[in-house]
DOTOR-84350 format. One record per atom (N, C-alpha, C): residue in one letter; atom name; residue number from 1; x, y, z. Coordinates in steps of 0.05 Angstrom, whole numbers. Atoms other than C-alpha are relative to their C-alpha. Layout:
// residues N
(node 'A'; 'CA'; NUM; (X; Y; Z)),
...
***
This chain:
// residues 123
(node 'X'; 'N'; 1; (-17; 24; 0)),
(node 'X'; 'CA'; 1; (-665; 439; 361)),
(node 'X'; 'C'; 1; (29; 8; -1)),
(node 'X'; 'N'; 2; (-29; -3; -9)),
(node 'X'; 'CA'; 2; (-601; 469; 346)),
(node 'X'; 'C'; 2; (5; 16; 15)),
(node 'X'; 'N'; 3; (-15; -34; -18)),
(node 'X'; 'CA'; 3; (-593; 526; 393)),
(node 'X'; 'C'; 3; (3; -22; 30)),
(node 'X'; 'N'; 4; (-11; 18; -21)),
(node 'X'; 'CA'; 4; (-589; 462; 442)),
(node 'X'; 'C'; 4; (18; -18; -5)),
(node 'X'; 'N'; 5; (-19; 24; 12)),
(node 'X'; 'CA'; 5; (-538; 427; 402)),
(node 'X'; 'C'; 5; (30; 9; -2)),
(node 'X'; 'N'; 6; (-24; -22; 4)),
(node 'X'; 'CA'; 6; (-468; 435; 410)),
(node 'X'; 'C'; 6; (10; 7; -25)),
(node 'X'; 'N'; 7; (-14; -9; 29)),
(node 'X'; 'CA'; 7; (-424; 465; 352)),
(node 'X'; 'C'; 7; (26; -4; 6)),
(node 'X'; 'N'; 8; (-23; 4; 9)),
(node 'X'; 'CA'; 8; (-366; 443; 315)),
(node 'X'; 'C'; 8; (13; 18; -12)),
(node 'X'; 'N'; 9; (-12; -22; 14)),
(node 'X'; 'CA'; 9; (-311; 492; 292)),
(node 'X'; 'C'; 9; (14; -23; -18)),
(node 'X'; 'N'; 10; (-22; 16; 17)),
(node 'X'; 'CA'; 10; (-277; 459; 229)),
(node 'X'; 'C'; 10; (15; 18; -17)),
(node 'X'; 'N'; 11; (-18; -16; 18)),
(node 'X'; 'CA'; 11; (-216; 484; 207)),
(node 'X'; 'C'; 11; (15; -22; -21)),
(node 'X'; 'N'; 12; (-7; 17; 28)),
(node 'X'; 'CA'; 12; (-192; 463; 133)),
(node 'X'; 'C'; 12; (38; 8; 5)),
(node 'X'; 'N'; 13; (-24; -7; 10)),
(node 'X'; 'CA'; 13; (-119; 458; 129)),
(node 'X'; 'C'; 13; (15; -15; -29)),
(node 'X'; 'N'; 14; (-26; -1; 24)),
(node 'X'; 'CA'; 14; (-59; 447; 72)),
(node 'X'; 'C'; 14; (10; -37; -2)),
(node 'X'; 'N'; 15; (-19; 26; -5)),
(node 'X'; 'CA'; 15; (-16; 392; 106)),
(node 'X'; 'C'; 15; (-11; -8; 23)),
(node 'X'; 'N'; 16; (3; 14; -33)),
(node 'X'; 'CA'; 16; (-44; 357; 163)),
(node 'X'; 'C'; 16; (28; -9; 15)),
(node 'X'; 'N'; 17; (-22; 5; -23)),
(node 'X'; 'CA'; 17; (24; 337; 194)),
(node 'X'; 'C'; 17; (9; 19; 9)),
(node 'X'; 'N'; 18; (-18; -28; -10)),
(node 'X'; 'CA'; 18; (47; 410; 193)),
(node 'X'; 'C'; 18; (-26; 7; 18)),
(node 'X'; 'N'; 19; (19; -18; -11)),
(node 'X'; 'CA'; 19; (-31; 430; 224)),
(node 'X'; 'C'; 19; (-2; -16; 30)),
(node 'X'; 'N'; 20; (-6; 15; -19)),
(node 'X'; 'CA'; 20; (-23; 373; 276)),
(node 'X'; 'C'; 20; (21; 2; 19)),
(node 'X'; 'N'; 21; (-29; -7; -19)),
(node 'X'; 'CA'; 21; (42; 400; 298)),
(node 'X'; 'C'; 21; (2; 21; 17)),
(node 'X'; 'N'; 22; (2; -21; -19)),
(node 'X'; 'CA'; 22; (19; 468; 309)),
(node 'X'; 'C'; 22; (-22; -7; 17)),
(node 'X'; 'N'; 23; (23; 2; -23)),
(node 'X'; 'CA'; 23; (-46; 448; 344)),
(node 'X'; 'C'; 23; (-1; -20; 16)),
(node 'X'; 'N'; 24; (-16; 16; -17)),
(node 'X'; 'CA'; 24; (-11; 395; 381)),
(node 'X'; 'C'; 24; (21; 8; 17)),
(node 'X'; 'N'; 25; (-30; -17; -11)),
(node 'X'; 'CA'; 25; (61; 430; 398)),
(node 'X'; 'C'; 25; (5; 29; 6)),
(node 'X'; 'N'; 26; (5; -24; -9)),
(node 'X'; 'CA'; 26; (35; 500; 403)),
(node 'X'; 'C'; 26; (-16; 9; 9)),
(node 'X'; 'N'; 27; (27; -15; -12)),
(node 'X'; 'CA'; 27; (-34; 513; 416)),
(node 'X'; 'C'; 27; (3; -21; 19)),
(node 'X'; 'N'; 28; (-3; 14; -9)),
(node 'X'; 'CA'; 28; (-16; 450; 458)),
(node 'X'; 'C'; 28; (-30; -24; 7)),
(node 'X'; 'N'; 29; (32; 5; 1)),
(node 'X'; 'CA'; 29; (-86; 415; 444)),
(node 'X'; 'C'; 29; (7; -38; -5)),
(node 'X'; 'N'; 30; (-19; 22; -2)),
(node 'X'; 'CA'; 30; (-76; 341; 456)),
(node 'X'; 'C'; 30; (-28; -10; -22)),
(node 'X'; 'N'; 31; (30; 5; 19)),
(node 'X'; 'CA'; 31; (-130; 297; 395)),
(node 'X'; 'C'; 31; (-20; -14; 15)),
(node 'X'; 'N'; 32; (18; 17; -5)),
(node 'X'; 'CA'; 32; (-187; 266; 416)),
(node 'X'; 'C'; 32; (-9; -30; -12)),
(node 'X'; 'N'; 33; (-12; 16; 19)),
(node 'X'; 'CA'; 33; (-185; 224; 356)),
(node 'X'; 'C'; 33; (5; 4; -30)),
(node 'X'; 'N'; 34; (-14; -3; 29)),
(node 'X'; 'CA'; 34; (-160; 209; 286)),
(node 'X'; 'C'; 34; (4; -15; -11)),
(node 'X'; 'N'; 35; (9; 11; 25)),
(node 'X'; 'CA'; 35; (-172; 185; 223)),
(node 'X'; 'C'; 35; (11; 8; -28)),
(node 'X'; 'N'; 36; (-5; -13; 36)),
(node 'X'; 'CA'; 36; (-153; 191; 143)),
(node 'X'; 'C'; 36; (-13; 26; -5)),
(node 'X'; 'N'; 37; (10; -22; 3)),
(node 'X'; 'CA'; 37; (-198; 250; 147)),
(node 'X'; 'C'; 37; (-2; 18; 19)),
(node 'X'; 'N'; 38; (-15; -23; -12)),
(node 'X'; 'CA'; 38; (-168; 290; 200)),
(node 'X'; 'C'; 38; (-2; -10; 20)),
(node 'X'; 'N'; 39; (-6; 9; -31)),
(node 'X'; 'CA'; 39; (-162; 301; 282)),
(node 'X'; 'C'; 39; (-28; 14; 8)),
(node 'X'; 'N'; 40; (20; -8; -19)),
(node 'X'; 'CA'; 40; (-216; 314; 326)),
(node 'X'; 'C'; 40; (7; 11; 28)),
(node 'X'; 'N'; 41; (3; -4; -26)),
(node 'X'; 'CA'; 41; (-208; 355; 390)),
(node 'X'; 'C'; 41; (-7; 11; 13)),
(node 'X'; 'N'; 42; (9; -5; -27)),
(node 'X'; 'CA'; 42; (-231; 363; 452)),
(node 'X'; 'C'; 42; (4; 26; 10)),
(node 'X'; 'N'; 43; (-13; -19; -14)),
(node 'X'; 'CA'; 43; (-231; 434; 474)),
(node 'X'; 'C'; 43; (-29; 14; 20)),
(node 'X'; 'N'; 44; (21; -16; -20)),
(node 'X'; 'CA'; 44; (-283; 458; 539)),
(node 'X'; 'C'; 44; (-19; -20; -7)),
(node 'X'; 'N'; 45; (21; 16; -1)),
(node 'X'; 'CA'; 45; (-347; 431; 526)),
(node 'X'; 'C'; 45; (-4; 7; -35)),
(node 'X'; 'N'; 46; (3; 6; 23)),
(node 'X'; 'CA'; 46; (-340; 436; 449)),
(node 'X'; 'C'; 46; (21; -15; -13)),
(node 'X'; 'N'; 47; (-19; 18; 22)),
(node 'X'; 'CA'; 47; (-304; 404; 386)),
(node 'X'; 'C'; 47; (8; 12; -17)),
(node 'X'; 'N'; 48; (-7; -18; 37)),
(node 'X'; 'CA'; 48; (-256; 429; 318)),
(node 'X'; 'C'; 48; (17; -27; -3)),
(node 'X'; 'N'; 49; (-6; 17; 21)),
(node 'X'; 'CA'; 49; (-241; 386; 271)),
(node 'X'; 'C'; 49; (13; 6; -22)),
(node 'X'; 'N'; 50; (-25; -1; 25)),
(node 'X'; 'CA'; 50; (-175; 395; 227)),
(node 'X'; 'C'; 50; (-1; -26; -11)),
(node 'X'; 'N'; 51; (1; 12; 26)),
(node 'X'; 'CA'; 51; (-184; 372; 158)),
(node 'X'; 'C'; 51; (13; 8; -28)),
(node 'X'; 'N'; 52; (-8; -16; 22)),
(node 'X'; 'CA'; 52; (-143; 372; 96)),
(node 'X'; 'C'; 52; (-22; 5; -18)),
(node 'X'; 'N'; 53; (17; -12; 18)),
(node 'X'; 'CA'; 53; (-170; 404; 41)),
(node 'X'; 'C'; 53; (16; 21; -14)),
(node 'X'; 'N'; 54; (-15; -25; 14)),
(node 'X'; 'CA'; 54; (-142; 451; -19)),
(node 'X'; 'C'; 54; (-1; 24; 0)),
(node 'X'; 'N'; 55; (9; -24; -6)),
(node 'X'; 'CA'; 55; (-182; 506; -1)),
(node 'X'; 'C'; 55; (2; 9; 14)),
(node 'X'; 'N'; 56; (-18; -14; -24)),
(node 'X'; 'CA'; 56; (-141; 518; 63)),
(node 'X'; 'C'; 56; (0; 24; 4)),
(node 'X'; 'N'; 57; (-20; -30; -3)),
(node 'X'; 'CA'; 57; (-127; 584; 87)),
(node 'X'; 'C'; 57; (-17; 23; -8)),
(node 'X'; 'N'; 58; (12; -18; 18)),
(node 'X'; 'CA'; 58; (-181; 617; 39)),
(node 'X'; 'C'; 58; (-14; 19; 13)),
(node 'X'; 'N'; 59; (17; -17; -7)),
(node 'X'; 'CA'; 59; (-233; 645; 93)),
(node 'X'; 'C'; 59; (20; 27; 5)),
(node 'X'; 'N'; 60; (-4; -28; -2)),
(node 'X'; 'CA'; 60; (-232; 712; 106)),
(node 'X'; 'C'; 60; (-10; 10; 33)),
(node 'X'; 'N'; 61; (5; -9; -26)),
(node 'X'; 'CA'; 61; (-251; 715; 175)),
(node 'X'; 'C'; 61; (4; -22; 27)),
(node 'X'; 'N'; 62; (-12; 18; -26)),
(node 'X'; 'CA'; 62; (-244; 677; 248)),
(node 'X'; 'C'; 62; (-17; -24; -8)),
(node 'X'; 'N'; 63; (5; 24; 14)),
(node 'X'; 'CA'; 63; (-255; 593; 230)),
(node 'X'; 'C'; 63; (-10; -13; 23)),
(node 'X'; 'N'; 64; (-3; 16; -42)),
(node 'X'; 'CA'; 64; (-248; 581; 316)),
(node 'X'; 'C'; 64; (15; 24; 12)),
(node 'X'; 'N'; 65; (0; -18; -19)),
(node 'X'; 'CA'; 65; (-254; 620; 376)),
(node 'X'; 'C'; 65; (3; -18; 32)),
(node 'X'; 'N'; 66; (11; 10; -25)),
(node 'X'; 'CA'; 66; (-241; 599; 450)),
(node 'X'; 'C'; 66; (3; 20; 16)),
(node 'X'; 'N'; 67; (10; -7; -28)),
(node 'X'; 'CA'; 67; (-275; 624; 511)),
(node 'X'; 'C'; 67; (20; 3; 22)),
(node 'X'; 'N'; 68; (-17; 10; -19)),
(node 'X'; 'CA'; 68; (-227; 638; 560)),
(node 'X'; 'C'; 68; (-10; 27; 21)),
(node 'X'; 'N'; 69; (6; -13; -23)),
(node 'X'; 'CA'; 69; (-233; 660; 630)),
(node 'X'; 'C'; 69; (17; 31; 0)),
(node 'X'; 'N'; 70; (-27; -26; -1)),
(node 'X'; 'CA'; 70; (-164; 705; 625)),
(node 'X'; 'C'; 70; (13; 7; -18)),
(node 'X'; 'N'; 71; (-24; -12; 21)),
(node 'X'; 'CA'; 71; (-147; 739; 568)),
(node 'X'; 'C'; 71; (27; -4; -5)),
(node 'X'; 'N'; 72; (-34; -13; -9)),
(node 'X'; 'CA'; 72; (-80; 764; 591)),
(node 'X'; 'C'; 72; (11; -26; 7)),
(node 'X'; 'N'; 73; (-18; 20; 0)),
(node 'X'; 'CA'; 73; (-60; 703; 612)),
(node 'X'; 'C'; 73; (3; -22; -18)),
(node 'X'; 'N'; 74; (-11; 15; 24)),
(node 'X'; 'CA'; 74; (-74; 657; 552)),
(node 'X'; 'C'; 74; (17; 20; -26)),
(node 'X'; 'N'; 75; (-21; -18; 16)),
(node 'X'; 'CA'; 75; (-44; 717; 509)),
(node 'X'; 'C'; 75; (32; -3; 4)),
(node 'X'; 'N'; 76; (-7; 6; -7)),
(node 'X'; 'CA'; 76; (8; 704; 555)),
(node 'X'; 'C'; 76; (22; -23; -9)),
(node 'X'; 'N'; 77; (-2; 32; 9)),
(node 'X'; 'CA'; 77; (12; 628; 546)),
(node 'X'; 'C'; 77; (18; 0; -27)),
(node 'X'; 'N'; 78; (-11; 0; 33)),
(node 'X'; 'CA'; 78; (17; 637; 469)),
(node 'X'; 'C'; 78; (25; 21; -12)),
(node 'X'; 'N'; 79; (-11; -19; 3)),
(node 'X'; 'CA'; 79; (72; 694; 470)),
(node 'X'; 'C'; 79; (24; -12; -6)),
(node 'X'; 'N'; 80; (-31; 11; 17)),
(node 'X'; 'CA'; 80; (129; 677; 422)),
(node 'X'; 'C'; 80; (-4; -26; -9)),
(node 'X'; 'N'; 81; (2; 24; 16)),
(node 'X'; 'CA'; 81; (89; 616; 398)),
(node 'X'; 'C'; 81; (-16; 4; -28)),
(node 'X'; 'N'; 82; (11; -8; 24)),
(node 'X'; 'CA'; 82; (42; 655; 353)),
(node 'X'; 'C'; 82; (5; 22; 3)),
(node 'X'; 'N'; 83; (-11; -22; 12)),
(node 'X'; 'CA'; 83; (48; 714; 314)),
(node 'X'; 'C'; 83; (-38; 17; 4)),
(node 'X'; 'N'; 84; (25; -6; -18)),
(node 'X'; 'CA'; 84; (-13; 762; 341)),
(node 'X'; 'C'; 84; (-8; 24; -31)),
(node 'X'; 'N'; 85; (15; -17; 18)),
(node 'X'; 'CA'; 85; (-64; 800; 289)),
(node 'X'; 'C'; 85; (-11; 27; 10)),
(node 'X'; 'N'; 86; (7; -17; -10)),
(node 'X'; 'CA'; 86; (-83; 874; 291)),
(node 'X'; 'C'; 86; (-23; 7; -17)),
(node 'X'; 'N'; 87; (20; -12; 16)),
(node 'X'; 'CA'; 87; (-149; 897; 269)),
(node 'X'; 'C'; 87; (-11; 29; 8)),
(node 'X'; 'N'; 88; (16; -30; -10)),
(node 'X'; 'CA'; 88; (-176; 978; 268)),
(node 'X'; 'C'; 88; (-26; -9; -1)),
(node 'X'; 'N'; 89; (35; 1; -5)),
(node 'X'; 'CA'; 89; (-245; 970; 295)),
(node 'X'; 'C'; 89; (-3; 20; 9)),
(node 'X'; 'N'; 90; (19; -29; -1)),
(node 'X'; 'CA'; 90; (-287; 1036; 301)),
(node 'X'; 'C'; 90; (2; -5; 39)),
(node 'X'; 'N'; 91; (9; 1; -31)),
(node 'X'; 'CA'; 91; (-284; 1052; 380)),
(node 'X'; 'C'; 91; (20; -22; 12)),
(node 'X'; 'N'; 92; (-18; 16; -12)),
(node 'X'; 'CA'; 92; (-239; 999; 396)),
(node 'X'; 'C'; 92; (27; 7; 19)),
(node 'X'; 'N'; 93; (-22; -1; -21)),
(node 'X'; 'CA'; 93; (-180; 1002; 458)),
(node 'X'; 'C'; 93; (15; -22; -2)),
(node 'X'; 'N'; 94; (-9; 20; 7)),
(node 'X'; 'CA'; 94; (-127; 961; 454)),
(node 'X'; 'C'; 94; (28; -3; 16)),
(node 'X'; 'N'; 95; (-13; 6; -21)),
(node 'X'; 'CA'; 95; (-82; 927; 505)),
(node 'X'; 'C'; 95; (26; -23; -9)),
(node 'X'; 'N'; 96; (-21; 25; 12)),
(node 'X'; 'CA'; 96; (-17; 894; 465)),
(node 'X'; 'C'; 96; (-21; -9; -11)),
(node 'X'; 'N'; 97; (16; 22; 25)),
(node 'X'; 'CA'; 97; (-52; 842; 419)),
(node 'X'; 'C'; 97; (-29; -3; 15)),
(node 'X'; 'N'; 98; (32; 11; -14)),
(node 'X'; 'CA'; 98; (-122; 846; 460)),
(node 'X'; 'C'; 98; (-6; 24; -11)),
(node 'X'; 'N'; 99; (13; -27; 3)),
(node 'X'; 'CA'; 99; (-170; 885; 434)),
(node 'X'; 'C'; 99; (-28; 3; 14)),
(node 'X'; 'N'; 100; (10; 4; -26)),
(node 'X'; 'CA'; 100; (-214; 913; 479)),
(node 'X'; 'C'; 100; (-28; 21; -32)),
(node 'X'; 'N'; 101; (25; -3; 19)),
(node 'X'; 'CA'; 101; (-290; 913; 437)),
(node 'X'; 'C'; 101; (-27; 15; 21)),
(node 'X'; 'N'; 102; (25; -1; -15)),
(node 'X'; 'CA'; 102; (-344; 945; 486)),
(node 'X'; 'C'; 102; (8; -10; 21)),
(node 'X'; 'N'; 103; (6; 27; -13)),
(node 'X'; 'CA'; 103; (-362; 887; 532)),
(node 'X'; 'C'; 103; (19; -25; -2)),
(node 'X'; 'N'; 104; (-19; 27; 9)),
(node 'X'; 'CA'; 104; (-309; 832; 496)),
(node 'X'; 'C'; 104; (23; 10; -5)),
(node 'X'; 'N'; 105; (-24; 9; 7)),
(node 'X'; 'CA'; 105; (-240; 820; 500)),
(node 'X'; 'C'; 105; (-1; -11; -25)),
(node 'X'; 'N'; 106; (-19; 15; 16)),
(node 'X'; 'CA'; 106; (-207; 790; 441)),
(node 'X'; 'C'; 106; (24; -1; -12)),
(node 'X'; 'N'; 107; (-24; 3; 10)),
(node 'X'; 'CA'; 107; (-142; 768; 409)),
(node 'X'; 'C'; 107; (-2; -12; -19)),
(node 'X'; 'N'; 108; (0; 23; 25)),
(node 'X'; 'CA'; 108; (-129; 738; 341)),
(node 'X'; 'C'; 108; (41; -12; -8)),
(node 'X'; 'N'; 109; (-22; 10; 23)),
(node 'X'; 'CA'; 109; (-76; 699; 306)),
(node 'X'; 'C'; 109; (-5; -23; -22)),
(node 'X'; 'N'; 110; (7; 19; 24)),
(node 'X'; 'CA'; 110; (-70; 650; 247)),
(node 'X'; 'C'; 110; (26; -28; 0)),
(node 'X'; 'N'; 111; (-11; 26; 3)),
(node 'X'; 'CA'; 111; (-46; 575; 234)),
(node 'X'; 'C'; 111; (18; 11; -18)),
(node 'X'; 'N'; 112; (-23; -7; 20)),
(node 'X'; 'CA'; 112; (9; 561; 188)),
(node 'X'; 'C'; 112; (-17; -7; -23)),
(node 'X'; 'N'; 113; (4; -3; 30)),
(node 'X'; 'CA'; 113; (-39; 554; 133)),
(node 'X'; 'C'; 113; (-26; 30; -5)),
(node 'X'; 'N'; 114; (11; -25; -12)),
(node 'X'; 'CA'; 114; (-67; 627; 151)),
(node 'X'; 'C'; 114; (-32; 1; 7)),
(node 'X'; 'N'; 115; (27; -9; -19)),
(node 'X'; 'CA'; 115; (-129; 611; 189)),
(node 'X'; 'C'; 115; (-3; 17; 11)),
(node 'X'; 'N'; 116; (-1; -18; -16)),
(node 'X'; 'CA'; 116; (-152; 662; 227)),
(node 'X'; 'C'; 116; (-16; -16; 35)),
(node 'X'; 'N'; 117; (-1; 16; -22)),
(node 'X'; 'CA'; 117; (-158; 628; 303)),
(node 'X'; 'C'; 117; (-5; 30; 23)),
(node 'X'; 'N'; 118; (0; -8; -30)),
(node 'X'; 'CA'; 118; (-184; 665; 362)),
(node 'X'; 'C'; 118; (-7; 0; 32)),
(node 'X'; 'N'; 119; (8; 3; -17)),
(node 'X'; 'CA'; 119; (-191; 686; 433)),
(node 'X'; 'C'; 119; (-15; 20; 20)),
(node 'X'; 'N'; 120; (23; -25; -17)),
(node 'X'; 'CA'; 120; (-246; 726; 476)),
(node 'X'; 'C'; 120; (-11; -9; 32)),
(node 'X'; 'N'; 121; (7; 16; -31)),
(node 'X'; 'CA'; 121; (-266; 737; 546)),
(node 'X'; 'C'; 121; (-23; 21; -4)),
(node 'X'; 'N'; 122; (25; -20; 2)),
(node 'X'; 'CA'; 122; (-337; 770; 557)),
(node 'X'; 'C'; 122; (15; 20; 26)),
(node 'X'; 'N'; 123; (-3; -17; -13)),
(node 'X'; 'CA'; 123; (-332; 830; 600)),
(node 'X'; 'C'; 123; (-21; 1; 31)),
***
């Protein structure tokens, strides 16, 4: 049943007007909708759902990931709008802020209430 169901990424933020601003005015992600208990949007054929909450910021690892066709060019896109993450992974190559995994592209960066947010292309 679920492995045919889509999935929601929900990210907890701080201030919703400040998390609405970046994932509105930078990641440029327009809402789907919105409510007292956060925004909903639309991205490919899935959904994330920014929600306040005090416990913001806390995970320790990626919260949301998108699929993208072109690395290099959404890296691109986002260049001088976010601030890009570096991680040492065993075996890993690395192309400016892409890190090249095997088979997978990816890139990371984080919201302003330090999500960790990324992006991967399969190989």
């Amino acid at each position: 049943m679920l492995q045919d169901s889509r999935v929601m990424a929900m990210v907890p933020v701080k201030d919703i007007k400040i998390a609405k601003d970046f994932y509105n005015n930078v990641l440029g992600l327009k809402p789907d909708s919105e409510h007292e208990f956060g925004v909903t949007y639309i991205c490919g054929g899935g959904k994330m759902f920014v929600y306040p909450t005090p416990t913001a910021g806390t995970a320790k690892s990626t919260v949301a990931e998108w699929e993208v066709k072109d690395i290099k060019a959404a890296v691109k896109d986002l260049e001088g709008k976010v601030e890009w993450e570096h991680y040492d992974y065993p075996g890993a190559k690395y192309d400016g802020p892409i890190h090249i995994l095997g088979g997978m592209k990816a890139a990371w960066f984080k919201d302003p209430d330090g999500n960790t947010l990324g992006l991967n292309q399969a190989a």
